[in-house]
C-alpha positions in Angstrom: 4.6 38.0 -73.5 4.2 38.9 -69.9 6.7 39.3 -66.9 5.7 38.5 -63.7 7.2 38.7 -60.4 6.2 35.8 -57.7 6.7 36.1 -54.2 8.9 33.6 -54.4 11.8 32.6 -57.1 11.5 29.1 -58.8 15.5 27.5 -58.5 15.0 24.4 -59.5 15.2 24.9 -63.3 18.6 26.6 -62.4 19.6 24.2 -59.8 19.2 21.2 -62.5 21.6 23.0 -65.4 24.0 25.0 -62.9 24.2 22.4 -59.8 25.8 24.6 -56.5 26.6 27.5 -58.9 23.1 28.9 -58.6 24.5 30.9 -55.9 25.8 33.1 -58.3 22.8 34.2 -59.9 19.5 36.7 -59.4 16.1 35.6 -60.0 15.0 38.3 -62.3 11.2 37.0 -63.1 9.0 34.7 -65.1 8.0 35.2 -68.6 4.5 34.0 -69.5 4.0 32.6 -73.0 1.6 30.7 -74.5 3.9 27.9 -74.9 4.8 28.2 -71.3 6.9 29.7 -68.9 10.3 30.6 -69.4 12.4 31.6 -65.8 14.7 34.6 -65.8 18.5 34.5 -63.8 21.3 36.9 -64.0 24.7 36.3 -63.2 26.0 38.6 -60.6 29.3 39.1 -62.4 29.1 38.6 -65.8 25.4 40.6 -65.6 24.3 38.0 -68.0 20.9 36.5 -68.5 20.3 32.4 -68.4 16.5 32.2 -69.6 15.4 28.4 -68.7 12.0 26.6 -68.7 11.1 23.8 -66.3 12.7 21.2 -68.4 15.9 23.2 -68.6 15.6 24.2 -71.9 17.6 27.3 -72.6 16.2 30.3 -74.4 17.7 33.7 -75.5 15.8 36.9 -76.0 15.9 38.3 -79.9 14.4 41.6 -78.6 11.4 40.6 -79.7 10.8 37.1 -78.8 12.2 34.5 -76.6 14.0 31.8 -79.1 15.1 27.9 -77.5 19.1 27.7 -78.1 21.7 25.4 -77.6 21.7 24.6 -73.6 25.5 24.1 -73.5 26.3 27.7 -75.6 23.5 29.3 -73.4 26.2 28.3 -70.1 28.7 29.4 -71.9 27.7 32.3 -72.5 26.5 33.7 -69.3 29.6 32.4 -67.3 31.8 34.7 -70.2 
């Protein structure tokens, strides 16, 4: 697993699952795996993550490893 920073933030994962609400988040980074890339946003309120990959798949971080998880629970969560 690697975390990189581009020059410039990649919305449209968040854009596609949040719609005009992606205002309300940071882009915190890009995790490279060797299944792909998983996009990192954090909610300026709640402080929590929303971990998406291109498709909009929703992850969550174990503390180890970065494990797909229910999309809808995943929105839930971070707008707490």
């Amino acid at each position: 697993m690697k975390i990189e920073f581009p020059e410039e933030p990649v919305w449209e994962p968040l854009q596609a699952v949040v719609g005009s609400r992606c205002r309300e988040f940071m882009f915190m980074g890009q995790i490279a795996l060797e299944s792909g890339t998983i996009f990192s946003y954090k909610h300026i309120w709640t402080r929590r993550y929303l971990d998406l990959d291109r498709e909009g798949r929703a992850y969550r971080y174990t503390g180890e490893v970065y494990v797909s998880t229910d999309l809808e629970e995943a929105i839930r969560y971070v707008f707490g």
